[in-house]
C-alpha positions as CSV (number, residue, x, y, z in Angstrom):
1,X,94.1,61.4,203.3
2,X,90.9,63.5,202.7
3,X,89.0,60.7,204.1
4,X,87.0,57.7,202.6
5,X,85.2,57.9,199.2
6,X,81.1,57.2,199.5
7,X,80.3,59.9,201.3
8,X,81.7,62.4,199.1
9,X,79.4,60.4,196.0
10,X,76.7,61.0,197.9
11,X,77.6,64.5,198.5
12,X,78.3,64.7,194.6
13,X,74.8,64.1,193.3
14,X,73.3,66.6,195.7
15,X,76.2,68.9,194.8
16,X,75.5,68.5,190.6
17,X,72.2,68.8,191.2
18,X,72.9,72.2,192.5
19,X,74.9,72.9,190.0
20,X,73.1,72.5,187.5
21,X,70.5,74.6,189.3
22,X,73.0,77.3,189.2
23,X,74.0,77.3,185.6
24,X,69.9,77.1,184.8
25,X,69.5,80.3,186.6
26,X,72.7,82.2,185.8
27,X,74.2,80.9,183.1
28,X,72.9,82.6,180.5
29,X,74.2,86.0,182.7
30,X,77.1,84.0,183.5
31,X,78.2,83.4,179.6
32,X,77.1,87.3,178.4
33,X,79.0,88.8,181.2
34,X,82.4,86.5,180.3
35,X,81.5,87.1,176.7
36,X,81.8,91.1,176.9
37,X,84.9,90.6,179.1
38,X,87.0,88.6,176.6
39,X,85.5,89.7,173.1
40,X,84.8,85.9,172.4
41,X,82.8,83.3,172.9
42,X,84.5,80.3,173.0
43,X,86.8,81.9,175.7
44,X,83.8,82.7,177.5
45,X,82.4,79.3,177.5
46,X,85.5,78.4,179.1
47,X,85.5,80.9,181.9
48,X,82.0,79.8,182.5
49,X,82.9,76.5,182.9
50,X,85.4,77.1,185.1
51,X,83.4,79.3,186.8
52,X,80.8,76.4,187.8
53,X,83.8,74.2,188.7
54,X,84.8,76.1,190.8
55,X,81.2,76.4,192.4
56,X,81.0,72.9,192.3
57,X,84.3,72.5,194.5
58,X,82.8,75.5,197.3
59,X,79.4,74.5,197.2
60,X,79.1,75.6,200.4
61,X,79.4,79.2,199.2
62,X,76.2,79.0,197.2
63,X,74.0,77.0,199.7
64,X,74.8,79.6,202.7
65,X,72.4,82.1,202.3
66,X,75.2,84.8,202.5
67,X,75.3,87.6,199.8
68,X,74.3,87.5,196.2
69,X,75.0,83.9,194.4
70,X,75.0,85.9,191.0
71,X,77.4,88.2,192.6
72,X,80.0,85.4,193.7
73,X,79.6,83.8,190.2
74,X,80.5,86.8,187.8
75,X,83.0,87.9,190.8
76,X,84.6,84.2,190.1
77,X,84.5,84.3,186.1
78,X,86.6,87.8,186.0
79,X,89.0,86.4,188.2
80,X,89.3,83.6,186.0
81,X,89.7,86.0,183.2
82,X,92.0,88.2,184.6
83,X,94.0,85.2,185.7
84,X,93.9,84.2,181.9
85,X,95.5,87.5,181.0
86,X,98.0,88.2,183.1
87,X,99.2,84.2,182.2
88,X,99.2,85.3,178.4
89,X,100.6,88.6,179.2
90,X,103.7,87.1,180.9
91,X,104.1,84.3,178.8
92,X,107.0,85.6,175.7
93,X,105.4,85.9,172.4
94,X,105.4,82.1,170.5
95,X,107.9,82.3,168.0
96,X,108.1,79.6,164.7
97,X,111.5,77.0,165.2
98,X,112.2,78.0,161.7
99,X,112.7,80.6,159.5
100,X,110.7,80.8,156.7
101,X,113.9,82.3,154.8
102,X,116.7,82.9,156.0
103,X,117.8,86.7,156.2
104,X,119.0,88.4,153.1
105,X,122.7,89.9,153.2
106,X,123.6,92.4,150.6
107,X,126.8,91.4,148.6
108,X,129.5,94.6,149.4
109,X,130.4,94.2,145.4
110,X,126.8,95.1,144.4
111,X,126.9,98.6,147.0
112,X,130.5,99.2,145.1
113,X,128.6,98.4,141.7
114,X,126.1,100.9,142.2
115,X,128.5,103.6,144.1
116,X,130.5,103.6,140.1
117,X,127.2,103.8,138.7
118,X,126.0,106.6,140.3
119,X,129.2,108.4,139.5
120,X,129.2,107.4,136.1
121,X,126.2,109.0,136.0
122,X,127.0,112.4,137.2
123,X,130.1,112.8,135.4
124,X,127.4,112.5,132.0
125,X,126.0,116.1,133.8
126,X,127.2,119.0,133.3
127,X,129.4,120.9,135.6
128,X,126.8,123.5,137.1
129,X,124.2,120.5,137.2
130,X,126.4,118.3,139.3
131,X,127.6,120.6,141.8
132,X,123.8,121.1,142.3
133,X,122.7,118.1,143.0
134,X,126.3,117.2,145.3
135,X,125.0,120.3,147.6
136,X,122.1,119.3,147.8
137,X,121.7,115.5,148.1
138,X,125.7,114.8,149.3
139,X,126.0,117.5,151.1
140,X,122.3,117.6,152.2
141,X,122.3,121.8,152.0
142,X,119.0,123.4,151.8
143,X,118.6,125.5,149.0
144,X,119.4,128.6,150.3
145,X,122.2,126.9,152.1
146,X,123.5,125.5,148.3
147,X,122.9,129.1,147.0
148,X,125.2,130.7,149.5
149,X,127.9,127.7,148.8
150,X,127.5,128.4,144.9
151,X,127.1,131.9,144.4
152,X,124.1,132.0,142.6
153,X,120.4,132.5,143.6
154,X,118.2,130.2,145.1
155,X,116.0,130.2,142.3
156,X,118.8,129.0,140.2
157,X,119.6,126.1,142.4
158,X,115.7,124.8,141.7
159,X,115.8,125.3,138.9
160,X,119.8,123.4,138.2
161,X,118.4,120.3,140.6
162,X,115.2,120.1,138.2
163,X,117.0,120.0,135.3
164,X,119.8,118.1,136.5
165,X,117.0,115.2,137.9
166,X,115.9,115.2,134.5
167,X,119.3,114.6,132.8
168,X,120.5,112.0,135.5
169,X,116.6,109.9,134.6
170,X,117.7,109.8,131.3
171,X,120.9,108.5,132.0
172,X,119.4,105.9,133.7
173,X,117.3,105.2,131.5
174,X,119.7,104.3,128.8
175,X,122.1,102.7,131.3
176,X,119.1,100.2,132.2
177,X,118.8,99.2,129.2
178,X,122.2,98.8,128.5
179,X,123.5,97.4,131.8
180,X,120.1,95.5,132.3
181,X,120.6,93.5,128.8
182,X,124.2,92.7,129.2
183,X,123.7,91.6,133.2
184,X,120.4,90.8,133.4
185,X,119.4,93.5,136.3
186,X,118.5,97.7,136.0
187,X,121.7,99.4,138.4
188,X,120.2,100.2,142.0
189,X,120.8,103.8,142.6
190,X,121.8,104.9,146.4
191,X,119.4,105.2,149.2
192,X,120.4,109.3,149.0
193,X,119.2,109.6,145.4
194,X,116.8,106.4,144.7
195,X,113.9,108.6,145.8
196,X,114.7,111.6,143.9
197,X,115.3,109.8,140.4
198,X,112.9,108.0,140.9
């Protein structure tokens, strides 16, 4: 046992006294220097306090004449801090019980769906148009790499996968509004060529 109670109450109104003495002449030091530290001010009112706890349980520190009061006080309140973070910094990241939806899976029919559509599409092309835009987007040639494959100049292959872009829009286009009035949704296009028809 620590030892009987009344002389630690006198001992505590000396020691809030003394306290309060503290915070009148540092506080104000006290709270800017925890404020820079943590970026807010509520969090810094709590380090302060728990600065002058802390104080208040090793008065004895403050009353002994040995190095700077000020000193021991902001050494305390960036401990604190520091504590503070390292606590939030192991602690795992809070995450919600439940899912606000639950995750989406894609339906294997509508990737088959679109897979016929896309080749619907390109058999609409012509021939030369087609095998353009299989060496290129399929096979993911380069250009020169497609002009070597087809025989014919680079410039030729820009100018096919232009006009072959164009074509495969259009067909889109119509299919849209075909498709989208008799099922009630536009055909998705492949990841390889949703950017480019686009």
């Amino acid at each position: 046992m620590a030892g009987p109670l009344w002389p630690r109450t006198r001992r505590g109104s000396t020691d809030e006294a003394l306290i309060r003495s503290v915070y009148e002449e540092h506080g104000h030091a006290l709270l800017a220097y925890a404020t820079r530290l943590t970026g807010d001010r509520a969090t810094a009112e709590d380090v302060v306090q728990e600065t002058l706890i802390r104080a208040w349980r090793h008065s004895e520190v403050l009353v002994n004449g040995k190095g700077s009061v000020r000193g021991w006080l902001l050494t305390v309140a960036r401990n604190i801090i520091t504590d503070r973070y390292r606590a939030k910094a192991a602690r795992p990241a809070e995450v919600s019980g439940a899912a606000a939806a639950p995750p989406v899976e894609l339906d294997h029919a509508d990737s088959i769906v679109d897979t016929m559509t896309v080749l619907g599409a390109l058999d609409q092309l012509s021939p030369e148009h087609r095998d353009v835009l299989k060496e290129l987007y399929y096979r993911q040639l380069s250009v020169a790499e497609a002009a070597d494959s087809l025989g014919i100049p680079a410039g030729t292959v820009k100018s096919r996968a232009h006009y072959a872009l164009k074509a495969l829009r259009e067909v889109f286009r119509q299919g849209s509004t075909k498709e989208g009035n008799r099922m009630g949704r536009p055909p998705q296009r492949p990841a390889g060529l949703r950017e480019v028809v686009a």
